[in-house]
C-alpha positions in Angstrom: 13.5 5.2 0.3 11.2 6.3 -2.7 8.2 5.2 -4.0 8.4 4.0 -7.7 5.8 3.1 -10.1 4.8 -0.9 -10.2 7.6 -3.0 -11.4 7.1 -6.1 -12.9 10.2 -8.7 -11.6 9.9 -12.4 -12.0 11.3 -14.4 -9.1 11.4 -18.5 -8.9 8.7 -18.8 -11.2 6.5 -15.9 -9.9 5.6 -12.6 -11.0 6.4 -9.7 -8.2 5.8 -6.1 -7.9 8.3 -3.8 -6.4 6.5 -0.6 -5.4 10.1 0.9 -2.9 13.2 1.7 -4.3 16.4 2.1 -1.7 19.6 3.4 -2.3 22.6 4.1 0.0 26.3 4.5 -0.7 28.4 1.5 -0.1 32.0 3.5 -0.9 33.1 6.8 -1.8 36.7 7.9 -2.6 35.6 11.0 -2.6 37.4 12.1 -5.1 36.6 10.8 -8.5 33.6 7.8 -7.9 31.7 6.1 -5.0 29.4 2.6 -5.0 26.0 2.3 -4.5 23.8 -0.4 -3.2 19.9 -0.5 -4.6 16.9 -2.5 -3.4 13.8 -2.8 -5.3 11.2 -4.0 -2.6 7.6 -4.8 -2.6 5.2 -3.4 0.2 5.2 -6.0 2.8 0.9 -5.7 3.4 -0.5 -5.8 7.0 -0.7 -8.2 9.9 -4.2 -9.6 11.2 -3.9 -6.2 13.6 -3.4 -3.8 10.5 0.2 -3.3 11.4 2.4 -2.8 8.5 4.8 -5.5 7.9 8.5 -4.6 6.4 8.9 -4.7 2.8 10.6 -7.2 1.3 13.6 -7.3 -1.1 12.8 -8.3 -4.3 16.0 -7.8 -6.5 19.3 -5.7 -5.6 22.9 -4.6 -7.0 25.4 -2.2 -7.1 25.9 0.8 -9.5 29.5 3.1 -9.7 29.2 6.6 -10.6 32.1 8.4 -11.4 33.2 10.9 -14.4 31.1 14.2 -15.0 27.6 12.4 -13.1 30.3 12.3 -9.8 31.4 15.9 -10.6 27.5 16.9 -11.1 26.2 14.5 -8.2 28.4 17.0 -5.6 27.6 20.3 -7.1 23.6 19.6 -6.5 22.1 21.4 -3.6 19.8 18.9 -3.0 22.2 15.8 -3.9 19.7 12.7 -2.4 17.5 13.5 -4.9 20.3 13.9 -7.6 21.6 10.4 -7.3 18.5 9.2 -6.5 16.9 10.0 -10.1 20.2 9.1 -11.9 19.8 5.8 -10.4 15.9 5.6 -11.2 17.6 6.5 -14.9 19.7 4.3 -14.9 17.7 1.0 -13.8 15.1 2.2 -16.2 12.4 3.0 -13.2 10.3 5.8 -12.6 9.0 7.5 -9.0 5.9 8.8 -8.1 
């Protein structure tokens, strides 16, 4: 999970802010391109004790890479953080 800056997503008539972003792969061929599942999720707050709640799911999907980002994803050393910010490029969103 990374932290990304505020995100403004309307839900059933409500304004939201997403604060988490999650991304895990849902398929690989590992060959030429793999599926990925994304959450964008708000922080869940604090119970009357001040424990933390779990965040909750604001907005989600799937993204494909395949083609040269494939090839470049598996020749990063550190390839989390590789698909991660393609993904964050992708969706338009920005960590912190």
């Amino acid at each position: 999970m990374m932290q990304i800056a505020p995100t403004q997503i309307w839900i059933n008539g409500t304004q939201r802010t997403a604060t988490q972003f999650d991304l895990r792969i849902i398929h690989d061929d590992l060959q030429s391109k793999a599926t990925l599942y994304f959450e964008l999720l708000e922080d869940g707050g604090a119970n009357d004790e001040g424990e933390a709640l779990p965040a909750v799911m604001l907005a989600s999907g799937n993204l494909v890479i395949e083609g040269d980002d494939y090839v470049n994803w598996s020749a990063e050393v550190d390839i989390n953080l590789w698909v991660y910010n393609w993904a964050l490029g992708l969706l338009n969103l920005t960590a912190v």
